[in-house]
C-alpha positions as CSV (number, residue, x, y, z in Angstrom):
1,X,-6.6,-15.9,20.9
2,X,-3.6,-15.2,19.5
3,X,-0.2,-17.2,21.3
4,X,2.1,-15.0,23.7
5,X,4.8,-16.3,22.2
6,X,4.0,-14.8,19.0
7,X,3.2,-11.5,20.7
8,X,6.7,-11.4,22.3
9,X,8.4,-12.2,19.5
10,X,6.6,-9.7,17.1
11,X,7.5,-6.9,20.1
12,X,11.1,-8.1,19.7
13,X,11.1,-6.0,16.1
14,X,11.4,-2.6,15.3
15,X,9.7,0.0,16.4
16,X,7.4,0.1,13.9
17,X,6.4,-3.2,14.5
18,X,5.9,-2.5,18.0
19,X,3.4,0.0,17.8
20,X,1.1,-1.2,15.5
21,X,1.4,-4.7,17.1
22,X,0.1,-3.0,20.2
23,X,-2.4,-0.6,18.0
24,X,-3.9,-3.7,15.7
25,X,-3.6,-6.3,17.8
26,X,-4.1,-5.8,21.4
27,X,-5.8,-2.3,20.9
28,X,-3.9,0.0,22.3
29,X,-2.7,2.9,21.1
30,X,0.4,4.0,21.9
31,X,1.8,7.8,21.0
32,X,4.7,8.2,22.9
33,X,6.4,4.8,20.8
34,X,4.8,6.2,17.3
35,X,7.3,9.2,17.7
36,X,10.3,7.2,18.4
37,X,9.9,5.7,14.9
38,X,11.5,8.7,13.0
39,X,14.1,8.5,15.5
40,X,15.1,5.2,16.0
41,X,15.1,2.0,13.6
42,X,14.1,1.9,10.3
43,X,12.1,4.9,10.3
44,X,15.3,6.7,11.2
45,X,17.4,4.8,8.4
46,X,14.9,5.4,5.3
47,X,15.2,9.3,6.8
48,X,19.1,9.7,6.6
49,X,19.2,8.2,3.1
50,X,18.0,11.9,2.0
51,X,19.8,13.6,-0.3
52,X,20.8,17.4,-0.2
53,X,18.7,18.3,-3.4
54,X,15.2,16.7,-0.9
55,X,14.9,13.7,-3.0
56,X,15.3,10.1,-1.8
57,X,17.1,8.1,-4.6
58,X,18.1,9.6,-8.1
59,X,15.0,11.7,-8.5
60,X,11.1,11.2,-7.7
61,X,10.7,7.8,-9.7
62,X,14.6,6.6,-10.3
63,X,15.9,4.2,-9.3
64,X,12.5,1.5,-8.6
65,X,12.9,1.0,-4.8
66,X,15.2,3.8,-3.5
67,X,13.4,6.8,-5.1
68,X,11.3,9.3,-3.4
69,X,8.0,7.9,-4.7
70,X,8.8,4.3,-3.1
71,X,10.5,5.6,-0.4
72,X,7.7,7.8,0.6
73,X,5.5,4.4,0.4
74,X,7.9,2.7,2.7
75,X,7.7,5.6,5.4
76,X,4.4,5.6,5.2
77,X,3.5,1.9,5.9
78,X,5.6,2.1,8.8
79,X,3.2,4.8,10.6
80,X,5.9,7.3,10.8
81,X,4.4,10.9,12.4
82,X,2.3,12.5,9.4
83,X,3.6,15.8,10.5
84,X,7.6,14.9,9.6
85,X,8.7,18.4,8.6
86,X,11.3,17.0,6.2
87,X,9.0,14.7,4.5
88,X,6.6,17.9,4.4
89,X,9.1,19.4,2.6
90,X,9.9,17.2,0.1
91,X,6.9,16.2,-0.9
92,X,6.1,20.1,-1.7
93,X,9.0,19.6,-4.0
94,X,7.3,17.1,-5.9
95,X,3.9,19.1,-6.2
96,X,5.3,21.7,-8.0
97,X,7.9,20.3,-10.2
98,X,6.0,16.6,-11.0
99,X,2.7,17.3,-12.0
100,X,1.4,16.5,-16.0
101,X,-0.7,18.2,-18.0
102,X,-3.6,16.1,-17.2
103,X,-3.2,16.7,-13.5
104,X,-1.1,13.4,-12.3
105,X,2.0,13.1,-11.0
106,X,3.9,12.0,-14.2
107,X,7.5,11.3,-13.6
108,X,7.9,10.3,-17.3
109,X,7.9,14.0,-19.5
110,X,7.7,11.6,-22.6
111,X,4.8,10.0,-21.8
112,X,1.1,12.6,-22.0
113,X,-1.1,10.6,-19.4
114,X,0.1,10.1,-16.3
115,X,0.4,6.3,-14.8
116,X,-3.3,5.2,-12.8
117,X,-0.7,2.9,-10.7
118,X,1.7,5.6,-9.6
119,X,-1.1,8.2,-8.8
120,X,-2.7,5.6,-6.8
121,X,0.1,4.9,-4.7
122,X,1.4,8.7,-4.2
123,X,-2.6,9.9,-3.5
124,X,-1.9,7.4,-0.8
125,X,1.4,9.0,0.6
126,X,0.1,12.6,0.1
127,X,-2.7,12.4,1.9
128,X,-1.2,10.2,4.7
129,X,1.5,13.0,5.1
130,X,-1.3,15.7,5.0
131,X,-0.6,17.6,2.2
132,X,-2.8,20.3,0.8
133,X,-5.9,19.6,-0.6
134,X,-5.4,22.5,-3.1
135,X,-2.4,20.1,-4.5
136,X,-4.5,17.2,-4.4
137,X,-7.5,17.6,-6.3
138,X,-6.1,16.9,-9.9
139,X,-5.1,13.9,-8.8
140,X,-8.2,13.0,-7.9
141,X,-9.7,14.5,-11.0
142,X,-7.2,12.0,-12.9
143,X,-7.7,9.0,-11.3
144,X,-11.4,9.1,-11.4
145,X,-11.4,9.7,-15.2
146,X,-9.8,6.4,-15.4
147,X,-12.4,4.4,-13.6
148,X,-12.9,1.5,-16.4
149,X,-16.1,0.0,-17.1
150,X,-15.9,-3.1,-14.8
151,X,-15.1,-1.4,-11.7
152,X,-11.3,-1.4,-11.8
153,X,-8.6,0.5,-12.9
154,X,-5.4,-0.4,-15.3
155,X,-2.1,1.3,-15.4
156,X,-1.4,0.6,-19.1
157,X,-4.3,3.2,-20.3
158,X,-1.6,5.6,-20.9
159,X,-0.6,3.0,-23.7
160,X,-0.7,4.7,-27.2
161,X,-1.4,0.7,-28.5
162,X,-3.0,-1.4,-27.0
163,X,-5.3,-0.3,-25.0
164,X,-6.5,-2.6,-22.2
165,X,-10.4,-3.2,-22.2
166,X,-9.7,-4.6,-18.3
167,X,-9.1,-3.8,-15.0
168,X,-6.0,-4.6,-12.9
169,X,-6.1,-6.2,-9.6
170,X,-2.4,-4.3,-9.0
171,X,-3.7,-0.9,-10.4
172,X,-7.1,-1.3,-8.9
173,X,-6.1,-2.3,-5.3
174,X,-3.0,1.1,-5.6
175,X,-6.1,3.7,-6.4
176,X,-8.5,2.4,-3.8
177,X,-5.7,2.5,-1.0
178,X,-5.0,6.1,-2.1
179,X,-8.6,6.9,-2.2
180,X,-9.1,5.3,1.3
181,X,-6.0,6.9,2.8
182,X,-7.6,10.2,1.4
183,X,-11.1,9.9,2.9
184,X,-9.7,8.8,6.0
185,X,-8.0,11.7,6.6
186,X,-10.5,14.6,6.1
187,X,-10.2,15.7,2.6
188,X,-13.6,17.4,1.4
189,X,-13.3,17.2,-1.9
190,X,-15.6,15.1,-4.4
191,X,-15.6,13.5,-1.5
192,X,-19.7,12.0,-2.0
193,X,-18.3,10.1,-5.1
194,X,-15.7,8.1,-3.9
195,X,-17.8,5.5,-1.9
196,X,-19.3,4.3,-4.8
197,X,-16.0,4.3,-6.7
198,X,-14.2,2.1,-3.9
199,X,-17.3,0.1,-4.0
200,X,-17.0,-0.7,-7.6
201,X,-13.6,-1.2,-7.3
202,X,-14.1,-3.7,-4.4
203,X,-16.8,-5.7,-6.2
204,X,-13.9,-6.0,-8.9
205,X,-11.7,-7.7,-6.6
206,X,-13.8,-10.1,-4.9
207,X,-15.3,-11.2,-9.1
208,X,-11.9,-12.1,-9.2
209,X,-11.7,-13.8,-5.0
210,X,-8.7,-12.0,-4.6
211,X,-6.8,-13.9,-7.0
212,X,-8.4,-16.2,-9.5
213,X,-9.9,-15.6,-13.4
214,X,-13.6,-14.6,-13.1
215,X,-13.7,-16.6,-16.6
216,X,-12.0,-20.2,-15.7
217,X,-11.8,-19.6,-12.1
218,X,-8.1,-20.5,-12.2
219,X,-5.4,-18.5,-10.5
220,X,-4.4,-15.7,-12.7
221,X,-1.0,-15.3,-11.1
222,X,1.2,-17.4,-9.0
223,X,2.7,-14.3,-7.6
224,X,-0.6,-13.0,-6.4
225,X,-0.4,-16.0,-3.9
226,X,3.2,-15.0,-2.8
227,X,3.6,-12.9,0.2
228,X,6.0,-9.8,-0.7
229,X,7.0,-7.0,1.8
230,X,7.7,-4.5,0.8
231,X,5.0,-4.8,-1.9
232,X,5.4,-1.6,-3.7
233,X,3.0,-1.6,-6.6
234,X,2.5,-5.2,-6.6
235,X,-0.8,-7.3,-5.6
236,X,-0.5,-10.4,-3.6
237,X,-3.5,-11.6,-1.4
238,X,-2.4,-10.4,1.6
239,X,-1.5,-6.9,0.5
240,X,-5.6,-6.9,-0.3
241,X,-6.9,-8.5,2.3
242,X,-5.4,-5.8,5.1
243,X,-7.0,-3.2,2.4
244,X,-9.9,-4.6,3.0
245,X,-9.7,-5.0,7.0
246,X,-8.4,-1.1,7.1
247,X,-11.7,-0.2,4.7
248,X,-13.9,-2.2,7.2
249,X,-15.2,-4.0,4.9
250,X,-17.7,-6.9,5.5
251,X,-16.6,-10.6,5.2
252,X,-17.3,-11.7,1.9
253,X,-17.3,-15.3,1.3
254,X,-16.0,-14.8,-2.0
255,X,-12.3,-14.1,0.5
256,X,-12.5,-17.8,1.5
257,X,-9.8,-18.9,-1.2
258,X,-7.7,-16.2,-0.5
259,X,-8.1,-16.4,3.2
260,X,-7.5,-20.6,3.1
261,X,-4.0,-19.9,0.9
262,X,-2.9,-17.2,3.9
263,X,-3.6,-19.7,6.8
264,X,-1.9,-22.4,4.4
265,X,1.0,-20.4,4.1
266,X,1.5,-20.4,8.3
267,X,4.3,-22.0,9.6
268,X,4.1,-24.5,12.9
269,X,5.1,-21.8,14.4
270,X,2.2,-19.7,13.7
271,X,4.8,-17.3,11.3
272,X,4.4,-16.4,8.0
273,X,7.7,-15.7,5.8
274,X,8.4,-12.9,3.5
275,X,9.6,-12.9,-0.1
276,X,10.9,-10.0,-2.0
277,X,11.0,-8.3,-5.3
278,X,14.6,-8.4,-6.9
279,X,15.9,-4.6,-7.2
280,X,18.1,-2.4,-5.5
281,X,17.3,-1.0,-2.1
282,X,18.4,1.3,0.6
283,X,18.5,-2.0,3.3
284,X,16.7,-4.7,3.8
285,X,14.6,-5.0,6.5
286,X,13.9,-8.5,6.6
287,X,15.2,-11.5,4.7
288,X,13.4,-13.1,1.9
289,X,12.7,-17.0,3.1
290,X,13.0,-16.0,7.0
291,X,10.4,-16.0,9.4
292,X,9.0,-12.3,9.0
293,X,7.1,-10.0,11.2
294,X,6.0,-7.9,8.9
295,X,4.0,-10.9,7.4
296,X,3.1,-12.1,10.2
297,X,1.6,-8.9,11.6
298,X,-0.2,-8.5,8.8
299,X,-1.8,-11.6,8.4
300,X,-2.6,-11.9,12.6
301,X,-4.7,-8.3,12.2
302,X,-6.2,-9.5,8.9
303,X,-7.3,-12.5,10.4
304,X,-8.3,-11.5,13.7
305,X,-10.4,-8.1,11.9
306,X,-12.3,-11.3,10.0
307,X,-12.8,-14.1,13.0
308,X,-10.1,-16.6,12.2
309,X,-7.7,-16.6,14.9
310,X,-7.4,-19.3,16.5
């Protein structure tokens, strides 16, 4: 069971928090508080730092946190309505002035192939916000042409040197959320394939148990152990373990490491804290060190979806 306190407390936060406190944790879905979120909160604060031109930011990719891309992301993960009109139309922007030769959203003229991480992410967005499938079916085409050998996918493909001959947990964990978020809502198209690509890409992750080298077993990143929200196109173990609870996905004891480093990370409160990623941002919406509910939401449903309350 999970303590009242912690309840209360976590329906002390934004509106946001609220409902998908009530939706992941208690059940209960509740409508009526999922359209106060682009009115009220931080939904309504990411929505009035629009700009006139319909971008968020300097442009689709510029600046990092505060352009369109990210903030998109951010709206997103706070289950504001899919059917925002003005997100709608901004996003429609980007389809027809952002798209590469080879099908991806490329941000960067300069570069030919389109970055695997950012296509990921904004197949995540796109479909979220119910855009046409029409628009969305090169980037699909893209990102499965990238599928590498051992499952995963890597960002730096688009390299002209260098080429990497293995997968990235940050770039692989990106694609599979956009290809969930697609499936999940209704899209048709080569639709029987992805399974088997999330699968592969799944069986990637856990090689690795979230976080360490499939080689030495060591941890290949101390950051993948630290807890970041908003993670943008970073991995930490958290950020794949609520992938994994969203995918329904079995408990695989390969997650034990990953899931003993969360619970180690609870406070004696039963809170998790949040770090951030230096960068400039429209506002913060928690402070890095502090108690965070964001965290602590997330690691409650994670751990509750695989029988570890308690």
């Amino acid at each position: 069971m999970i303590d009242d306190k912690l309840i209360s407390w976590l329906l002390e936060g934004d509106v946001s928090i609220q409902y998908q406190t009530y939706r992941d944790l208690w059940g209960v879905d509740k409508p009526q508080l999922r359209r106060r979120i682009e009115r009220e909160g931080w939904g309504a604060k990411f929505l009035s730092f629009r700009k006139s031109n319909g971008h968020w930011g300097g442009a689709f990719y510029l600046p990092k946190w505060t352009s369109t891309h990210y903030t998109l992301l951010d709206l997103k993960y706070l289950c504001i309505s899919p059917g925002n009109k003005t997100i709608s139309e901004t996003l429609k922007m980007v389809f027809e002035k952002e798209k590469g030769p080879d099908g991806g959203l490329n941000p960067l003229k300069s570069v030919k192939v389109s970055d695997v991480c950012v296509n990921g992410m904004a197949l995540d967005y796109s479909s979220y916000f119910q855009v046409k499938e029409e628009r969305l079916k090169s980037i699909v085409d893209f990102l499965l042409s990238e599928q590498m050998p051992d499952g995963g996918f890597n960002c730096h493909s688009n390299r002209k040197e260098k080429k990497p001959v293995h997968s990235s947990l940050h770039t692989t964990l990106s694609v599979v959320e956009g290809i969930l978020e697609y499936e999940r809502n209704g899209y048709t198209y080569r639709l029987s394939e992805l399974p088997e690509v999330r699968h592969d890409s799944h069986e990637f992750i856990l090689r690795h148990k979230l976080f360490r080298s499939h080689r030495t077993g060591g941890i290949i990143k101390s950051d993948f152990l630290r807890l970041s929200y908003p993670c943008r196109w970073r991995y930490d173990i958290l950020k794949a373990l609520d992938y994994f609870r969203l995918a329904e996905v079995k408990y695989d004891k390969r997650m034990n490491d990953a899931i003993d480093a969360l619970l180690e990370r609870r406070s004696e409160a039963g809170q998790w804290k949040c770090a951030r990623h230096p960068g400039f941002t429209h506002f913060e919406m928690e402070k890095s060190g502090e108690p965070s509910r964001w965290n602590t939401l997330r690691a409650l449903r994670v751990l509750k979806y695989f029988g570890k309350v308690g």
